[in-house]
Legacy VTK file of the C-alpha trace (Angstrom):
# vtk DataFile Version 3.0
C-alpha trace
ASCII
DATASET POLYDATA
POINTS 74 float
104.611 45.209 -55.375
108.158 44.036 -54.741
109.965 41.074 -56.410
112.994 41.803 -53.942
113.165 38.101 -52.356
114.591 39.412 -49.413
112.130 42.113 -48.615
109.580 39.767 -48.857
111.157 37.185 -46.738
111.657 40.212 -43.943
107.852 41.456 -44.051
106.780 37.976 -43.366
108.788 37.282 -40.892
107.767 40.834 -39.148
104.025 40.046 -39.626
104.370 36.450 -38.245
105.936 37.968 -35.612
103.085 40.104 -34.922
100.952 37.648 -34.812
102.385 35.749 -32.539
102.701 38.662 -30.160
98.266 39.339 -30.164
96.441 37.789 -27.073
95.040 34.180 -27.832
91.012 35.608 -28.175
92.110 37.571 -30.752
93.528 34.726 -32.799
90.459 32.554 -31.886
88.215 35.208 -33.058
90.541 35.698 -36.377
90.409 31.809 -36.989
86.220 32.123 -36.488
86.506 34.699 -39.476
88.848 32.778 -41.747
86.307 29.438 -40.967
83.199 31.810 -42.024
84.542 33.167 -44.811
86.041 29.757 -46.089
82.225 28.043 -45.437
81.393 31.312 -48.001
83.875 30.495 -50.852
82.745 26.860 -50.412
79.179 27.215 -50.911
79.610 29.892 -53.577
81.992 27.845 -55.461
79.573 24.729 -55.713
76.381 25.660 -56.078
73.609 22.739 -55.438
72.961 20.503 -58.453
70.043 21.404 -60.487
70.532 24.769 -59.873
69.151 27.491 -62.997
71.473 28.834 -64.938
74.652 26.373 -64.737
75.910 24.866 -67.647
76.369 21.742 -67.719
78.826 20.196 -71.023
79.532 16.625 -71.792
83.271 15.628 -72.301
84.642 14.967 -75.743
84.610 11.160 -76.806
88.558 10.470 -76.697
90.065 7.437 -78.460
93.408 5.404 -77.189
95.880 5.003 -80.194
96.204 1.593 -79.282
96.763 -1.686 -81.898
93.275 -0.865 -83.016
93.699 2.839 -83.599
93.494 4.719 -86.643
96.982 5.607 -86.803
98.148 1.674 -86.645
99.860 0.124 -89.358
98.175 -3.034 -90.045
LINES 1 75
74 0 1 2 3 4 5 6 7 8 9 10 11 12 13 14 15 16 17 18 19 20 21 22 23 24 25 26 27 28 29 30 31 32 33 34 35 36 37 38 39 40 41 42 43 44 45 46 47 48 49 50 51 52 53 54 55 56 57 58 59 60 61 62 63 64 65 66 67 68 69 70 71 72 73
């Protein structure tokens, strides 16, 4: 891996560039992939509720330091 910012900014430019130069089935057919795999990460990242095995934690109570606070000076 490269942290040179200008190497970086090259090879993107190159593979945009070779993109942009592939017939317009192929990029359908890539943007088909990216929608399938995408529909993937999306289910596997929220699982239905109720599901076994998912842990489920209540938050922690959290108070507002406000005029009735602990930390007010009465």
């Amino acid at each position: 891996m490269t942290f040179d910012l200008a190497k970086i900014l090259n090879s993107k430019r190159e593979f945009r560039q070779q993109l942009a130069s592939r017939p317009i089935a192929e990029k359908l057919a890539m943007l088909d992939a990216l929608r399938e795999r995408e529909l993937t990460l999306r289910r596997a990242g929220h699982p239905a509720a109720g599901s076994a095995g998912v842990l489920h934690e209540k938050s922690a109570p959290y108070r507002a330091g406000g005029k009735e606070g602990k930390h007010s000076k009465s």
